[in-house]
N, C-alpha and C positions, 0 to 999 in steps of 0.2 A: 111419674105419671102413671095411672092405672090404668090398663089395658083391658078389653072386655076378656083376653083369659086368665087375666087376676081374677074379674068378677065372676065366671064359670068358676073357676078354682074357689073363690071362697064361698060361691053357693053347693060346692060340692060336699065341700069339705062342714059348712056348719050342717046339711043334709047329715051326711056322715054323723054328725053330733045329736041328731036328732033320733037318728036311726038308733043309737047305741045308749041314748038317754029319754024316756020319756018325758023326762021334767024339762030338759033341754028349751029356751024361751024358741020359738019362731020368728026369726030375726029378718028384718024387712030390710026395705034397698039400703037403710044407712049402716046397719049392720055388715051388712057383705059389702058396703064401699069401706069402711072403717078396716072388715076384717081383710081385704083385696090391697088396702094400702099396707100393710103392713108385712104382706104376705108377697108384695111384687119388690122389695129390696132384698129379699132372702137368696134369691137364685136358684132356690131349691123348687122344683114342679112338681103339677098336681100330684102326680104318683105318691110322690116322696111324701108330700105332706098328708095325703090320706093314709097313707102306712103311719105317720106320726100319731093320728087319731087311732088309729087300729091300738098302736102302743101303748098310747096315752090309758084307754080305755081298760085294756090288760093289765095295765100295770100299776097304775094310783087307788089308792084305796074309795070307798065311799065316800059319798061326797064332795068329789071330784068337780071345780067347772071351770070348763075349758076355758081358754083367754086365748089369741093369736099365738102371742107369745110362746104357750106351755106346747102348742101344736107344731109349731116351728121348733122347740127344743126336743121332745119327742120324735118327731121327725129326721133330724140332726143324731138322736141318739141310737133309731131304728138303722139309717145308713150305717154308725157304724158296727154295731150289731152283726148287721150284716156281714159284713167287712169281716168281721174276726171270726165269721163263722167258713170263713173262704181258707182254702190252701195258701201256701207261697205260693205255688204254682199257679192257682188262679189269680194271684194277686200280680203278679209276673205279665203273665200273659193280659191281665187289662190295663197295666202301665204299656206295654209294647203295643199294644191298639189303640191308646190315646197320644202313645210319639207319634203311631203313624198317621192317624187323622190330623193332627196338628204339621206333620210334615207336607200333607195334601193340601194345608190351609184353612184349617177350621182352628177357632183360639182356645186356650187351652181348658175353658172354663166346658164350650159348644161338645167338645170331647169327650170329658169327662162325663158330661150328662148321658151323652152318645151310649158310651161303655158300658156306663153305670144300669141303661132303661135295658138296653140288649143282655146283660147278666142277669138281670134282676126278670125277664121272660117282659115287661114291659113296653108299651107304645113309644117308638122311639121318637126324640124331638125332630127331628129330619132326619128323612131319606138319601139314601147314596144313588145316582144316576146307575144303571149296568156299566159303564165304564169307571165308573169311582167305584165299583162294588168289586171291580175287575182288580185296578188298581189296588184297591186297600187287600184284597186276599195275596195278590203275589209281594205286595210290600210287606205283609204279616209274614209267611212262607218263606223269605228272602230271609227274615228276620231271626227265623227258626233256626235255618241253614247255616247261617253266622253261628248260632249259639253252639248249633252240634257240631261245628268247627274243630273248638278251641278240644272239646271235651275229646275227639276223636283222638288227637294228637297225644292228649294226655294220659287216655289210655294205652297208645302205644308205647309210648316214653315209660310208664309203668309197666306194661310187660316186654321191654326188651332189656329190661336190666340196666338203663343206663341210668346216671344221676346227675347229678349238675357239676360234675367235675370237681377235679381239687380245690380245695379249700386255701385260698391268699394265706398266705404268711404275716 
């Protein structure tokens, strides 16, 4: 079923096409109902998919024209882009933010998006109440403290000289 923020999103998005194409047609309601079905099995949101246009446009050569499709693949490609232009470290730290929203109760798809709009400086899809906002930072903090744990320990272990004992026969 198409939702009126498929049809914001695919009047946004062929806008966007317009913007970056003069020749680009001006595509009426059945246009952005066509382009909003297609665009509302993806998962992927407005954000996501106007960065796919951003790319799309950088990237294909001349003569370029859009299809839902190519804007959803672009899109898809931008995320990961992104992705690989990140640390371990930051890569770390937004799998450990999407345990813990999904520990709080969000499913694991509503988190990812979560992680993904807040990294990316983005409008996030929902808001955390001040108690969930509470929660999520000392379950994040909690999560740290685990981590520098393990490493504490094995710094000591390496500078006191000990090692894991003799070796079985």
């Amino acid at each position: 079923m198409i939702t009126d923020d498929d049809k914001r999103t695919a009047s946004l998005v062929l806008a966007k096409c317009a913007a970056n194409d003069p020749w680009f047609p001006n595509g009426g309601e059945s246009t952005i109902l066509a382009w909003a079905e297609v665009f509302s099995g993806t998962g992927l949101s407005c954000d996501d998919l106007l960065s796919g246009v951003t790319r799309a446009y950088r990237v294909e050569e001349s003569g370029f024209k859009p299809l839902p499709a190519s804007v959803v693949k672009h899109a898809r490609l931008a995320y990961t882009e992104a992705l690989h232009g990140m640390t371990q470290a930051e890569r770390d730290s937004m799998d450990d933010a999407c345990h813990v929203l999904q520990e709080m109760g969000w499913l694991p798809p509503e988190a990812h998006r979560w992680v993904r709009a807040v990294k990316a400086g983005r409008r996030k899809p929902f808001e955390l109440s001040p108690d969930q906002e509470a929660e999520f930072r000392e379950r994040m903090a909690d999560r740290k403290a685990l981590e520098a744990k393990p490493r504490r320990v094995q710094s000591l272990i390496r500078s006191s000289g000990v090692g894991d004992g003799p070796v079985a026969p």
